[in-house]
KOLMAR-68884 format. One line per field, with one value per residue (C-alpha): x, y, z; residue in one letter. Coordinates in steps of 0.1 Angstrom, whole numbers. Layout:
BEGIN
u = X ...;
v = Y ...;
w = Z ...;
rest = A ...;
//
This chain:
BEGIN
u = 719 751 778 810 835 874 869 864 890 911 888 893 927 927 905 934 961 943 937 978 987 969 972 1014 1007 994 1017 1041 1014 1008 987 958 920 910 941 942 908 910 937 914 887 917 934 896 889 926 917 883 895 925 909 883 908 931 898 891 921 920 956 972 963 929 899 878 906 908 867 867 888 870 838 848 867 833 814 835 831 802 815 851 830 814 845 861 826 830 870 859 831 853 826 833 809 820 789 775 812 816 785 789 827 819 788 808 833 801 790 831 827 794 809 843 820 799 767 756 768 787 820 809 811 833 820 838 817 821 839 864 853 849 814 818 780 764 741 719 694 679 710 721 692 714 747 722 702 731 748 715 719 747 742 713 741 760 730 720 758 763 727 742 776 750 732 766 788 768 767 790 814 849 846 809 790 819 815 776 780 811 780 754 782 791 754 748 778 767 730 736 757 730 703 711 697 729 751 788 805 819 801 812 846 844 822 852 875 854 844 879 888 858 870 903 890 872 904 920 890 898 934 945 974 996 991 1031 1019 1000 1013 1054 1075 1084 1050 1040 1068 1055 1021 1039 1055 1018 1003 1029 1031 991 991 1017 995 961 968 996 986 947 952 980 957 926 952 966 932 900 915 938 970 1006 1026 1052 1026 1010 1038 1047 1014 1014 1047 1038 1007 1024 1052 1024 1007 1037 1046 1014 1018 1048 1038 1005 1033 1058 1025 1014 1048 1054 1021 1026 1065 1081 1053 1063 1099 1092 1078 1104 1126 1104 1097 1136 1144 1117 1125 1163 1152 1126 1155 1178 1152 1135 1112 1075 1071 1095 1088 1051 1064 1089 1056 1032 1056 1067 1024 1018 1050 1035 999 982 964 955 964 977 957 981 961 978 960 956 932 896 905 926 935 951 989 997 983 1008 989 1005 972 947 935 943 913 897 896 880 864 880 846 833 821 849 874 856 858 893 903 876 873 902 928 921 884 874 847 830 828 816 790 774 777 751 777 782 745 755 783 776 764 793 823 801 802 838 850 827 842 877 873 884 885 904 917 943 946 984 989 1011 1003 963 960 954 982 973 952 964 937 935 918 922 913 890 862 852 885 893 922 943 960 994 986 970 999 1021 997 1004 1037 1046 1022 1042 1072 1063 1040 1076 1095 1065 1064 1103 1101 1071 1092 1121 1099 1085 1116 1130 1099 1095 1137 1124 1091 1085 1066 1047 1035 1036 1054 1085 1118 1147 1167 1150 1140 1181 1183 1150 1159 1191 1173 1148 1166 1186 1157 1141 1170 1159 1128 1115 1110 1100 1108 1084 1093 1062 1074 1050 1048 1051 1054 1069 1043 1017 1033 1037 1001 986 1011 1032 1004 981 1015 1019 983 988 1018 1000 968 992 1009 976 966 1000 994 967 973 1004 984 1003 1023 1052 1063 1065 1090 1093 1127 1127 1107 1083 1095 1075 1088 1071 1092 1070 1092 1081 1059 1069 1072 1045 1021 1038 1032 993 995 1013 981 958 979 983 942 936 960 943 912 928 917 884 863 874 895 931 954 950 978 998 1029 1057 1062 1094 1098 1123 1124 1152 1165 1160 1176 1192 1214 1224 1200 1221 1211 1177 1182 1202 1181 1143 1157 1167 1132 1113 1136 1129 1092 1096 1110 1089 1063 1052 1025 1038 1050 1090 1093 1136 1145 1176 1195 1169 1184 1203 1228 1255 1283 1295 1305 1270 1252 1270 1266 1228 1221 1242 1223 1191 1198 1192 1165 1140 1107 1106 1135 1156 1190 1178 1171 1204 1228 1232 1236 1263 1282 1284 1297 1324 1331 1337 1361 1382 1383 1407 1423 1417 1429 1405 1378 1394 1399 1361 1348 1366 1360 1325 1328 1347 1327 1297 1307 1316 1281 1265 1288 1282 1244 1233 1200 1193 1187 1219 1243 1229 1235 1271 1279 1265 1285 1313 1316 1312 1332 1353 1340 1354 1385 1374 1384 1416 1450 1464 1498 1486 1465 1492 1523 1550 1566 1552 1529 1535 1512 1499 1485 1475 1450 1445 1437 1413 1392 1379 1356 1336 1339 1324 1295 1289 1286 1267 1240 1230 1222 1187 1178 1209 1211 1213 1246 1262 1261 1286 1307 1313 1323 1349 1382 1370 1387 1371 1394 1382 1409 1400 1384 1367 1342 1367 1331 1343 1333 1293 1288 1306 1276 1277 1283 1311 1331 1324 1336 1369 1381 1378 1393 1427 1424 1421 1448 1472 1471 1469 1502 1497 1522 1546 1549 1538 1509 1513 1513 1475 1486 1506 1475 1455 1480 1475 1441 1444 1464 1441 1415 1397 1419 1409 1387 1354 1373 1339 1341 1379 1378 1349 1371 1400 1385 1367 1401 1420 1395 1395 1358 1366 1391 1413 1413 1384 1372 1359 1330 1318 1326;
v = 1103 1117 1141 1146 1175 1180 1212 1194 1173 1189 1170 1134 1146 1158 1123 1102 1119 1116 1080 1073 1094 1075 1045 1045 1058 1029 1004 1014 1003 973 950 938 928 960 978 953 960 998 992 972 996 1025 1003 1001 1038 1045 1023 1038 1076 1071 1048 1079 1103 1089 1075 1116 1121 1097 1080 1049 1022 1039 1055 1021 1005 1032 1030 991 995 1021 1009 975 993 1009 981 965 989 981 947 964 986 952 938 962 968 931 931 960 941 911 886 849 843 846 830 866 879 847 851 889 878 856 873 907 885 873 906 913 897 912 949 945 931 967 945 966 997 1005 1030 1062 1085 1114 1144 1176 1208 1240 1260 1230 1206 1169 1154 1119 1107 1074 1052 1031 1002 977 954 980 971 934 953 977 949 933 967 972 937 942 976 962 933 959 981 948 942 980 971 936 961 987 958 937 964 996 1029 1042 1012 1034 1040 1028 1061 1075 1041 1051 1088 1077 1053 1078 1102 1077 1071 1104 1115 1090 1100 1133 1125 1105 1124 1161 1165 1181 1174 1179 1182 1149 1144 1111 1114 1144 1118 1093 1113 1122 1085 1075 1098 1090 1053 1062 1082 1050 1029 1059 1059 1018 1030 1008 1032 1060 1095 1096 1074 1102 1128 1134 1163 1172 1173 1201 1220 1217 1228 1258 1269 1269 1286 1311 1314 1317 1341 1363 1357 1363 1384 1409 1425 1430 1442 1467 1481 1483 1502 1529 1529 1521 1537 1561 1555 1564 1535 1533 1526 1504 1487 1486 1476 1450 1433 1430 1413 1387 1379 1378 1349 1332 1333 1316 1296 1280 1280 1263 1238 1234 1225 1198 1185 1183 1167 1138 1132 1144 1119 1095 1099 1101 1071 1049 1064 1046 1012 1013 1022 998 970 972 972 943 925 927 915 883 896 898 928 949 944 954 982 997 986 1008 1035 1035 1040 1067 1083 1081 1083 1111 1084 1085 1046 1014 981 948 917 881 850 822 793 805 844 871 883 919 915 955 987 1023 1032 1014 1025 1005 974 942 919 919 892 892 856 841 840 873 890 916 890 872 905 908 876 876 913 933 934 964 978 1016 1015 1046 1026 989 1007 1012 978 956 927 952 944 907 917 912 939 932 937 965 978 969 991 1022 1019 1020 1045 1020 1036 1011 975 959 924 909 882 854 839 837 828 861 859 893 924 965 981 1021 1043 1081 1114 1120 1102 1085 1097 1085 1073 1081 1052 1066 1061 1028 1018 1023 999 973 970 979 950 930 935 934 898 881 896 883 849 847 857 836 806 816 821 783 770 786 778 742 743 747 731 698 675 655 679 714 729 742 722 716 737 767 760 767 796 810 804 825 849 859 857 885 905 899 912 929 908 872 848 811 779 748 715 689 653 625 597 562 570 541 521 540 533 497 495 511 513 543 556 559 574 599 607 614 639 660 665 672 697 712 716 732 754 765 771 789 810 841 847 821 795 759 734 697 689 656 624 626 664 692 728 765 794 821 857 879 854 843 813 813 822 796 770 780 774 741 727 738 722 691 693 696 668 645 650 639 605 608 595 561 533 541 553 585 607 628 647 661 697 711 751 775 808 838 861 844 807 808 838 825 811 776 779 782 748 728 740 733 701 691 705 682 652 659 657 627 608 620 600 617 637 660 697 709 740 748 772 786 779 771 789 761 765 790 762 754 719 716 732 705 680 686 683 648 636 644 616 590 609 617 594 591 606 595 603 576 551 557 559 524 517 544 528 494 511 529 499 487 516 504 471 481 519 526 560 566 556 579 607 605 611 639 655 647 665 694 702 697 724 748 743 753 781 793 795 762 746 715 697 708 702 667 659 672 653 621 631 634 601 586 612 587 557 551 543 512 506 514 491 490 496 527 535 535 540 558 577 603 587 586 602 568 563 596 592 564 580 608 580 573 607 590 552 570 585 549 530 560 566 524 530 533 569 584 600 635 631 626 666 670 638 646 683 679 681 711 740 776 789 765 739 711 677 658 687 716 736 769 796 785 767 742 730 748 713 704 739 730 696 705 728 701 676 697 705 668 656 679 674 642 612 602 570 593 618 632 652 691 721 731 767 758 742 769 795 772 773 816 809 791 814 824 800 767 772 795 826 833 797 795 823 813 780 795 816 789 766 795 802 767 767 731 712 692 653 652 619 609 637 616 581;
w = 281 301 290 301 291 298 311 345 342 372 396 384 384 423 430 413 432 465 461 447 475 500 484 488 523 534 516 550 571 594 571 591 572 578 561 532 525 523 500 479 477 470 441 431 428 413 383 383 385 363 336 336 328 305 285 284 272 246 257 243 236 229 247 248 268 291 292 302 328 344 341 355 383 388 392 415 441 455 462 476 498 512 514 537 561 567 575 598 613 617 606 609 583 546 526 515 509 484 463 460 452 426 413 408 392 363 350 343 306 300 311 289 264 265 266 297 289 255 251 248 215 220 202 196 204 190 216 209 244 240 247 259 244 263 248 274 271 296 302 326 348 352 370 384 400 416 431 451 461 473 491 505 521 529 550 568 579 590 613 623 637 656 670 680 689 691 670 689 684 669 635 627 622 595 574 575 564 535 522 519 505 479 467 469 450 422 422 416 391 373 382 375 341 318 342 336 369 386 412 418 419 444 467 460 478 506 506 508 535 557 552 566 595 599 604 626 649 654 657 628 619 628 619 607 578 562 579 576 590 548 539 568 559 522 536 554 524 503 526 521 483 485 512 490 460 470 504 499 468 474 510 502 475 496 523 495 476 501 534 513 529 522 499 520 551 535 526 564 572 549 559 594 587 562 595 615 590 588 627 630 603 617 653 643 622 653 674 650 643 679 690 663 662 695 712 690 696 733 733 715 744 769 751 747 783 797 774 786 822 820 806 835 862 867 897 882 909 897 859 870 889 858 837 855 858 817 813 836 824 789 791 817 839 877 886 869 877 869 869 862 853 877 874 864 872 866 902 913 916 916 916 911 943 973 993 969 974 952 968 936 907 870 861 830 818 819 786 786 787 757 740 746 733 701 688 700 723 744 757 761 785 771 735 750 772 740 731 732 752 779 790 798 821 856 879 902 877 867 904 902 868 884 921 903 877 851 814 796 795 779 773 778 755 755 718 721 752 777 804 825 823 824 835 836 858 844 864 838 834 801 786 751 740 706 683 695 730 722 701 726 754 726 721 759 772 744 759 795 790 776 803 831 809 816 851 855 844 864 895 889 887 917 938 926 935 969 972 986 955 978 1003 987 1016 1013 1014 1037 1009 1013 1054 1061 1040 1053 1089 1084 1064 1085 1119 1111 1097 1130 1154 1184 1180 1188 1161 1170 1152 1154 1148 1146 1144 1135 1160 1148 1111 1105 1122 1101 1068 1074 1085 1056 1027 1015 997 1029 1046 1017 1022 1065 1051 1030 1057 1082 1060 1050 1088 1092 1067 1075 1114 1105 1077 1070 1104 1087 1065 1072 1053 1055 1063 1066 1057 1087 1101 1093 1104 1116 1111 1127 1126 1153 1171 1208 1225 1243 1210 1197 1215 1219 1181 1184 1204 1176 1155 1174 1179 1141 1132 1156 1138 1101 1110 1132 1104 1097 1111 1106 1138 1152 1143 1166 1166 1189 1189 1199 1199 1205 1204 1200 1210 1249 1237 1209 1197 1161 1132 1137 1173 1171 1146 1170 1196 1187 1175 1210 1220 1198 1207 1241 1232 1215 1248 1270 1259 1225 1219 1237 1232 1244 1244 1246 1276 1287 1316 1352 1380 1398 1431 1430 1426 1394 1402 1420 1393 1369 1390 1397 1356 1357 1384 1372 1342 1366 1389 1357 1349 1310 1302 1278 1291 1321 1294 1278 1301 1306 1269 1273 1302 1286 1258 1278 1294 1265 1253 1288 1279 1253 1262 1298 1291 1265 1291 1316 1293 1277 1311 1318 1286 1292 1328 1319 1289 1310 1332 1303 1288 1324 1332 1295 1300 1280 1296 1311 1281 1264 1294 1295 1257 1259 1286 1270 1240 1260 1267 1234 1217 1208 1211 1176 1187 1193 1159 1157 1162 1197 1183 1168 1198 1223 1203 1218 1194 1168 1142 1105 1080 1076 1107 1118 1085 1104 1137 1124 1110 1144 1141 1113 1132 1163 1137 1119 1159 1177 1143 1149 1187 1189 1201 1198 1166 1189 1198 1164 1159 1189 1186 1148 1151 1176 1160 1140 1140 1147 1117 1094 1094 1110 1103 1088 1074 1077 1088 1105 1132 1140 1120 1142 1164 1197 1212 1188 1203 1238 1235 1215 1244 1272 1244 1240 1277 1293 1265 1274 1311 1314 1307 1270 1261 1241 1269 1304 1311 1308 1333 1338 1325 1296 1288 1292 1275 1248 1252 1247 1216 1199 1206 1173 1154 1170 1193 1198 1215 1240 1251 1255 1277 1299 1305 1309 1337 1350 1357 1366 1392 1403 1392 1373 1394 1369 1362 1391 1382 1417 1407 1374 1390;
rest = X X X X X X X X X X X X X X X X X X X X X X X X X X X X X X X X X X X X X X X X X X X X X X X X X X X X X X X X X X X X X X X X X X X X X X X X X X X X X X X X X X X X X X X X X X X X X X X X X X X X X X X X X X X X X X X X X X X X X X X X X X X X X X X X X X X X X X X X X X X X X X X X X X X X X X X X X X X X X X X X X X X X X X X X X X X X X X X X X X X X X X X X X X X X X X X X X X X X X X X X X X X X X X X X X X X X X X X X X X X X X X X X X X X X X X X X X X X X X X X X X X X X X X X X X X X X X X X X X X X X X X X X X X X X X X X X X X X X X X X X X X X X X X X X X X X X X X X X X X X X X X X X X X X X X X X X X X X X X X X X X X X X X X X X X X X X X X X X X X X X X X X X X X X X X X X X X X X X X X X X X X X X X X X X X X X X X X X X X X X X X X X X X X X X X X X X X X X X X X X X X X X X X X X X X X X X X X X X X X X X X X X X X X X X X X X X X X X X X X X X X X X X X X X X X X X X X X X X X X X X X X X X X X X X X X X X X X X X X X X X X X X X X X X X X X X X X X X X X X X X X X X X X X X X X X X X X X X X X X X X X X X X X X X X X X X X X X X X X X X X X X X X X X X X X X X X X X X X X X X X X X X X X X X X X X X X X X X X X X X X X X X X X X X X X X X X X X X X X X X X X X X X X X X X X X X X X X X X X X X X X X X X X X X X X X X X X X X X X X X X X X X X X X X X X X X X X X X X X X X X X X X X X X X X X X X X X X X X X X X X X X X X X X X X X X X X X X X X X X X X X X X X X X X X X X X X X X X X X X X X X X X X X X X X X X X X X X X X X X X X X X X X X X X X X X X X X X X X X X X X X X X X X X X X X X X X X X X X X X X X X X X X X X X X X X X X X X X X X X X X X X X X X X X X X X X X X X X X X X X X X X X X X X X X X X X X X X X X X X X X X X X X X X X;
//
C-alpha cells in the first residue's frame, strides 16, 4: 500500500513546470528524430506530472479522470524512453520499436479500465492532508512484466551503441545515468516503506535534463533555445531579491549583534557587500550573455558576409580561400584542409597554409567517409577513436589524420551525395568542439558546397568551351587566347611554341577509316601530353595540328622535346600492322624571332611548313635573319636565288607553278605582271632590311607575285579604264583580294601565302579591306606587302595617269604612317629608297 499527501505537492508542481518549460523550448527547434522524440517522452511526463497533480487536487471533470491519464502516461514511458534511445542510436531496424509500440498500446484498455491498478481512495487525515490510498493485486504483475521487457530492450540497445559507436560516442554515458536515475527515482518511490515524498517526479526532472544534455552533447540544438537574454536578466534579478532576503538582514545582524558593531557600520558594511554580489552577479551575466549571443551574432555576420562574397565569384579557389578564412575567423583552428571529390577519392585542393602539401587523397571508400554519409555529417576524432569503426580504418589514413593534426571533418554535401571534405587541424590536440561552432561548419559548408557546385558547373562549361571533344586537349579557341596570354606574362623571358603536324593524315584515314584516324589523334595527343607534362599546354588547332605552348622554355629545350615526342609517336603503332606515324615539328621561340604573340603564330607556322617540305619527319626550328653580305640588294637577291639553288625545298617546286601563273596574269594586264614583280622585289627587300629570315623573305616575295593574281578575274574595261571608277566597279575591283584567296587556296602547297596576299589592302588604322583587321593583327607579311603595293602603284604609269615623283611617293608613304601603313616598316622603306638602298622599278634584278 502507497500514500500520497498534498503537502508535497510543490514538487510535482516544479516537475510540471520544468517539463512545459522545456517542452515549448523545444517547439522552436530544428525537428530531427532525435528532437521529436524528446518531445515525446516530455509530452509523456507533462501528462504524467500534471494528471498527478490535478488528480490531487481533485479538479474537474473528477479525480479518476485525472488518475487515468496519469497512469497511462506512466506506463507509456518506458516505451517513450525506448523510443528516443533508438532515434538517438539511429537504428535502421524498427521490429523491436513496433512490438513495444503496439504492445504498450494493449495494456491502454486494461489501465483506463483500472483492471491493473484501480483509482485510488482519497482519505482525509486529521491534521486536515489528503491520503491518496492504493489498492494492488496481481494484474499489476501484466504492465510490470512488460516495462522490464522493455527496459531490458532498452539495456541491450544502449550495449548495441557502446559496442557500435563507443561509450564515449557524444551523449551515450548521460542517456545511461538519466536511466538508472529514472529507475531509481521510481524504486525508491515504491520501496521506501511510508513513503510520501515524490521521488519519481524529482528523478523525472533530472531524467529530462540528462536527456537534453544528451541531445546538446550530439549538438542537436542551440543553447539560445533554452537559454534567452530575458530569462538571465530574470535570473539576475532573483538572485538579487534572494540575496536581499536571506543575505542582508542575517549578516547585518550578526555584524551589530555577533562582532558587536556600530548600526550605521554595519549598514556600510552591508551595502558594500550586496554591490559587490550584484557586480558579480551581473559580470558573471554579461559573461554568459556574451559567450552565447554575441558568438552567435558574430557568426551571422560571417555566414552573411561569406555568403555575399561566394556569390559574386565563380573561381572554386577563391570561394575555398574566403571559405577557409570565414572558419579560422570563427573557430580558433591552426589550418583548414579543403578536399573536393574526384573519381574514387577526395583529393587535397587547398590548405590556409600556402607551405602545406596537398599530395594527399581520402578513398571514397574509407570508413570515415561511410560514417559521414550514414551517421552524421561531421567526425570528432577524439569521439570516433572510441568507436569501434575507427579500428577498420587503414593505418595509412590513420598515419595521415596524426601527421596533420586533424580533429575534425566535415562532410560537404550536395543532396546525399558527399561533394568535398573540411578537414581541421587545431593547435590543440583532441580539441572538442561545441554545437555553436558545429552549427556554424554546417550551414557555412552549406553555403560554400552550392557556391563550389555553381562554380564547378561554370568551370565545366568554360573548360569543355575550350576543350577539344575528341582528343581532350585544349582547343584552337583557347590556343589564341593562351598564346597572347602567356607571351606577355613571359616578357623578358623565352617562351617556345610547337607545332607537330601529322604526315599523311589523309592517307591514314583513308587506309583505316575515320575511326582508326580518330584513334592515331588521341595517342598522339596523349604522347603530347605527356612529354609536355607540366612545363605547358598543348591545343589541337586543327584537324591533324596539334600545338606546345611551353612559357619559359627555349628553343633549343624545345626542340630536344620535339624528338621525344616525335620518338614516342613513332612507337603508337609498333605493335601491329598499321603505318608508322610521324609528325613535322616546327618551333619558334620569342623573344629572339618573334616579338608579338601573332608573331610567334605566323612564325612557327612557317617553321612547321617548312618541315613539312623538306621531306617530313622532320623538325624546323624558325630563326631570325642568317648573316648574309652587307648589300641590301645582294642580301635580297641571295634569298631569291636560293629558291632555285635548294634540294627539297618547296619554294624550288613552286616557282614554276608561280611563273605560269604570272604568265598568265601578262597574258591579260602586262602591267599587273610588271607591277607584281616589283612589289614582290621591293617588299622582299623590306622584309630583309627589317630583319625577317630566310624563310620569311622567300614567302613574301612569292606572295608578291601572286598578290593579285585575282585580277585575273576582273573585266578588261574595268582593268584598264582610264577614268575614275564608279562605286560599282571599284566594289568590283576590291573583289580581286578574295578571287586571289579562292585561286591561290586550290594550288596545291600554297595555302602559306594566303595570310599575305589576303591582308594587303588593310589598313594599319583599321580601315581597310576586306577584314578591316588593324595594327598587328595585320600579318607581318600583309604590312610589308601593302607599303611596296602603294609604292610601285604610285610610281609607275597607270592608264588614268602617269607615274608619280619617287618622293611624293614616299611623303605619302610618311603620311600614312600609323594610319595606313605599319609606321616601323614605313620608315625603314622610306630610308631604304631614300638611301638608294632599293633602286626603283629595277625589274632587270627579278627578271
Amino acid at each position: 500500500m502507497m500514500t500520497h499527501s498534498i503537502p508535497y505537492l510543490f514538487v510535482n508542481t516544479i516537475a510540471l513546470s520544468c517539463f512545459a518549460l522545456m517542452f515549448t523550448t523545444f517547439l522552436a527547434a530544428k525537428k530531427t528524430p532525435e528532437i521529436r522524440a524528446f518531445m515525446a517522452v516530455l509530452a509523456g511526463s507533462i501528462l504524467w506530472s500534471g494528471g498527478a497533480i490535478l488528480m490531487r487536487l481533485q479538479m474537474w471533470p473528477g479525480m479518476e479522470f485525472w488518475y487515468y491519464v496519469s497512469i497511462v502516461s506512466l506506463f507509456s514511458l518506458e516505451w517513450l524512453f525506448y523510443l528516443f534511445v533508438h532515434n538517438f542510436s539511429r537504428q535502421r531496424g524498427k521490429f523491436m520499436l513496433i512490438l513495444w509500440t503496439v504492445l504498450t498500446i494493449a495494456i491502454w484498455p486494461g489501465t483506463i479500465s483500472g483492471f491493473y491498478l484501480a483509482p485510488p481512495t482519497p482519505t482525509v487525515t486529521a491534521s486536515g492532508g489528503t491520503v491518496f490510498t492504493y489498492s494492488t493485486n496481481w494484474h499489476i504483475l501484466i504492465p510490470c512484466v512488460l516495462f522490464v521487457a522493455i527496459i531490458i530492450s532498452t539495456l541491450q540497445l544502449l550495449f548495441q551503441i557502446i559496442r557500435e559507436q563507443g561509450i564515449h560516442s557524444p551523449g551515450i554515458r548521460v542517456i545511461v545515468i538519466g536511466g538508472l536515475v529514472m529507475l531509481v527515482g521510481n524504486l525508491m518511490q515504491i520501496g521506501i516503506p511510508g513513503n510520501t515524498f515524490p521521488y519519481d517526479a524529482l528523478a523525472g526532472i533530472c531524467f529530462a535534463c540528462l536527456l537534453m544534455s544528451a541531445l546538446y552533447k550530439r549538438r542537436m540544438f542551440r543553447m539560445t533555445l533554452v537559454i534567452s537574454r530575458s530569462l538571465l536578466m530574470i535570473v539576475l534579478v532573483v538572485i538579487c531579491v534572494l540575496a536581499s532576503i536571506y543575505v542582508i538582514a542575517p549578516l547585518e545582524q550578526f555584524l551589530t549583534t555577533s562582532i558587536g558593531m556600530a548600526v550605521s557600520s554595519a549598514t556600510t558594511v552591508v551595502a558594500i557587500f550586496f554591490a559587490l554580489i550584484l557586480s558579480m552577479s551581473y559580470l558573471l551575466t554579461k559573461r554568459l550573455i556574451d559567450s552565447i549571443f554575441t558568438r552567435e551574432e558574430q557568426q551571422n555576420k560571417l555566414l552573411k558576409q561569406f555568403t555575399a562574397d561566394a556569390t559574386q565569384t565563380l573561381d572554386t579557389g577563391e570561394i575555398m580561400a574566403k571559405l577557409a578564412n570565414a572558419i579560422r575567423e570563427e573557430i580558433p583552428i591552426e589550418q583548414v584542409y579543403i578536399c573536393l571529390a574526384e573519381k574514387d577519392h577526395f583529393a587535397a585542393r587547398y590548405c590556409s597554409s600556402p607551405l602545406a602539401s596537398l599530395s594527399f587523397t581520402i578513398s571514397r571508400t574509407s570508413p570515415q567517409i561511410s560514417y559521414l554519409r550514414d551517421q552524421e555529417p561531421y567526425l570528432i576524432m577524439s569521439e570516433f577513436r572510441s568507436n569501434p569503426l575507427y579500428l577498420s580504418v587503414w593505418e595509412e589514413e590513420k598515419d595521415l589524420f596524426r601527421r596533420l593534426n586533424i580533429d575534425c571533418v566535415f562532410a560537404m554535401r550536395d543532396g546525399k551525395d558527399i561533394v568535398g571534405l573540411i578537414l581541421l587541424a587545431a593547435s590543440d590536440r583532441n580539441r572538442s568542439f561545441s554545437y555553436v561552432e558545429i552549427s556554424f561548419l554546417e550551414t557555412i559548408s552549406s553555403v560554400a558546397s552550392i557556391a563550389m557546385k555553381n562554380a564547378g558547373l561554370y568551370e565545366k562549361m568554360f573548360r569543355e568551351a575550350r576543350i577539344d571533344s575528341l582528343t581532350n586537349v585544349f582547343n584552337y579557341r583557347y590556343f589564341v587566347e593562351k598564346v597572347a596570354e602567356q607571351f606577355n606574362a613571359c616578357k623578358g623571358d623565352c617562351i617556345s611554341l610547337m607545332f607537330l603536324d601529322i604526315d599523311d593524315f589523309k592517307l591514314y584515314n583513308q587506309l583505316y577509316g575515320v575511326a582508326e584516324g580518330d584513334a592515331a589523334l588521341r595517342a598522339v595527343a596523349s604522347v603530347i601530353s605527356q612529354c609536355t607534362g607540366e612545363r605547358g599546354m598543348v591545343f589541337r588547332t586543327s584537324g591533324k595540328v596539334f600545338a606546345a605552348l611551353l612559357p619559359r622554355t627555349d628553343a633549343r629545350t624545345a626542340e630536344t622535346m620535339a624528338r621525344e615526342m616525335q620518338s614516342r609517336i613513332a612507337q603508337v603503332n609498333r605493335d601491329n600492322q598499321k603505318k608508322a606515324i610521324t609528325v613535322s615539328v616546327g618551333i619558334c621561340a620569342a623573344p629572339y624571332a618573334a616579338a608579338t604573340a601573332k608573331e610567334l603564330r605566323d612564325n612557327v607556322d612557317m617553321a612547321v611548313y617548312s618541315a613539312k617540305r623538306s621531306g617530313k619527319n622532320r623538325i624546323s626550328v624558325f630563326r631570325g635573319a642568317k648573316a648574309l653580305p652587307q648589300k641590301l640588294t645582294e642580301r635580297t637577291n641571295a634569298v631569291v636565288e636560293q629558291i632555285e639553288r635548294e634540294d627539297n625545298n618547296v619554294y624550288r617546286n613552286a616557282l614554276s607553278m608561280i611563273s605560269a601563273l604570272t604568265a598568265a596574269i601578262d597574258a591579260k594586264d602586262h602591267y599587273t605582271y610588271d607591277h607584281s614583280k616589283n612589289v614582290a622585289y621591293y617588299a622582299a627587300m623590306l622584309a630583309t632590311a627589317a630583319g625577317f629570315n630566310d624563310e620569311q623573305v622567300r614567302m613574301i616575295y612569292s606572295a608578291g607575285l601572286l598578290h593579285d593574281i585575282g585580277k585575273i578575274s576582273i573585266p578588261e574595261d574595268i582593268l584598264n579604264k582610264k577614268g575614275k571608277l564608279s562605286d560599282e566597279e571599284f566594289r568590283v575591283m576590291q573583289s580581286h583580294v578574295n578571287n586571289s584567296i579562292e585561286m591561290i587556296r586550290h594550288l596545291p602547297d600554297m595555302d602559306y601565302l594566303i595570310p599575305a596576299a589576303i591582308g594587303h589592302h588593310e589598313r594599319w588604322d583599321g580601315r581597310g579591306y576586306p577584314r578591316g583587321i588593324a595594327g598587328k593583327q595585320i600579318p607581318v607579311s600583309a604590312r610589308c606587302l601593302a607599303i611596296a603595293d602603294v609604292f610601285d602603284a604610285m610610281t609607275t604609269d597607270r592608264p588614268y595617269r602617269s607615274g608619280l615623283p619617287t618622293e611624293y611617293a614616299l611623303q605619302q608613304i610618311e603620311q600614312g604612317a600609323g594610319t595606313q601603313f605599319d609606321p616601323d616598316l614605313a620608315r625603314i622603306f622610306v630610308s631604304l629608297v631614300r638611301e638608294k638602298e632599293i633602286p626603283v622599278a629595277c625589274r632587270s634584278r627579278v627578271e
